[in-house]
PLY file of the C-alpha trace (Angstrom):
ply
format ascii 1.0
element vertex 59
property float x
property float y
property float z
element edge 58
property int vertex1
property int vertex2
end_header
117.23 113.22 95.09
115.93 116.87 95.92
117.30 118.26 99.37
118.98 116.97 102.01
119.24 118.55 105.68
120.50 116.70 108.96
118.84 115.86 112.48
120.35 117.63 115.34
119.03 117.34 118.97
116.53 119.89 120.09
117.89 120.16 123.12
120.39 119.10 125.25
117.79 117.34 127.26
115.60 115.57 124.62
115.27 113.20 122.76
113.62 115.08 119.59
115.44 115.81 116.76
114.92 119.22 114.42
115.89 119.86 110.90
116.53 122.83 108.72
114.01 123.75 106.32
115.88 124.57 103.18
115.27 128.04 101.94
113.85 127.20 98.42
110.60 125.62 100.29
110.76 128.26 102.51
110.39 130.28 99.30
107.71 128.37 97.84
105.60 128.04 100.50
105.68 131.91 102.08
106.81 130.37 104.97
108.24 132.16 108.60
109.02 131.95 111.78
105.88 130.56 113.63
104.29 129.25 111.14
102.55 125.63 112.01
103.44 122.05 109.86
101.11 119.26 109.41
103.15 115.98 109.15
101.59 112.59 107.83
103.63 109.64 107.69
102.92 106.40 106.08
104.78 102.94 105.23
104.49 102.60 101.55
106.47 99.81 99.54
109.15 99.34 102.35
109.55 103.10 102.05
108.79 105.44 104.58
107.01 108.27 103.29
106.72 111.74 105.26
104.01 114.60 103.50
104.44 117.58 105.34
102.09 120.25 104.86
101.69 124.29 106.24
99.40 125.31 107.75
98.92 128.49 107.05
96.26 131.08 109.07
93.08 131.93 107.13
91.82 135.32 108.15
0 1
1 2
2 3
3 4
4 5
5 6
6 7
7 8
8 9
9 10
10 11
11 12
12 13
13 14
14 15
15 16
16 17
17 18
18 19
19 20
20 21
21 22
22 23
23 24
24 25
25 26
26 27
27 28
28 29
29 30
30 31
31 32
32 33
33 34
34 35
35 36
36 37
37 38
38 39
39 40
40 41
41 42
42 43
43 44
44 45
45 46
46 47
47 48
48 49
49 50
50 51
51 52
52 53
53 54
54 55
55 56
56 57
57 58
């Protein structure tokens, strides 16, 4: 099944929802604090499928 995390407000105020990032991707991808995500999200097969991507800083 891989990893699961779960949804928690982002704030008392909104209605967005945040997620932990578990630390074996943050391993694998060199990823920190500040660092930008691309997400793409598609219906596929009655499944909803989320690619999420960094974005890392070339220079």
């Amino acid at each position: 099944m891989g990893e699961v995390t779960v949804l928690t407000k982002a704030t008392s105020r909104s209605r967005s929802l945040r997620t932990t990032i578990p630390i074996g991707i943050v391993k694998q991808f060199n990823l920190s604090v500040g660092d930008k995500l691309s997400w793409e999200i598609r219906a596929e097969g009655g499944d909803l499928i989320i690619v999420v991507k960094p974005l890392k800083n070339r220079g």
